[in-house]
C-alpha positions, -999 to 999 in steps of 0.1 A, spaced: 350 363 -59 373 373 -23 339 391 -7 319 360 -15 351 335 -4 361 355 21 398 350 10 418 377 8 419 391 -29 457 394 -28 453 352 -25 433 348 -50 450 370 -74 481 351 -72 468 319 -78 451 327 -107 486 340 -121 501 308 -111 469 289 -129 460 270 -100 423 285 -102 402 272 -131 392 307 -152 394 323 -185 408 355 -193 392 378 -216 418 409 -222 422 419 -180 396 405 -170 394 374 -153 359 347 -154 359 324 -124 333 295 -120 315 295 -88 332 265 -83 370 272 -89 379 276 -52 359 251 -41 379 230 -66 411 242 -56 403 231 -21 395 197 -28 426 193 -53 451 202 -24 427 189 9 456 174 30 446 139 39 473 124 66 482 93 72 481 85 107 448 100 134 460 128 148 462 125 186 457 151 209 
């Protein structure tokens, strides 16, 4: 899942121990969807308030 997300596996591990990534675990193994970080994106996009002016 980090090659094909190009996050960082360190990332990736520690939200899955935190259960912020939708997966099972089968003994040490851990099953992600295809969609999980794409999820996890959309769960914490950031939408503000105001238009940003630059």
């Amino acid at each position: 899942m980090a090659k094909r997300s190009g996050w960082p596996e360190g990332r990736i591990r520690r939200l899955l121990r935190s259960g912020s990534l939708r997966h099972v675990r089968m003994g040490e193994c851990y099953l992600l969807p295809e969609s999980a970080i794409h999820e996890y994106v959309a769960n914490n996009m950031f939408d503000p308030k105001e238009p940003v002016t630059g």
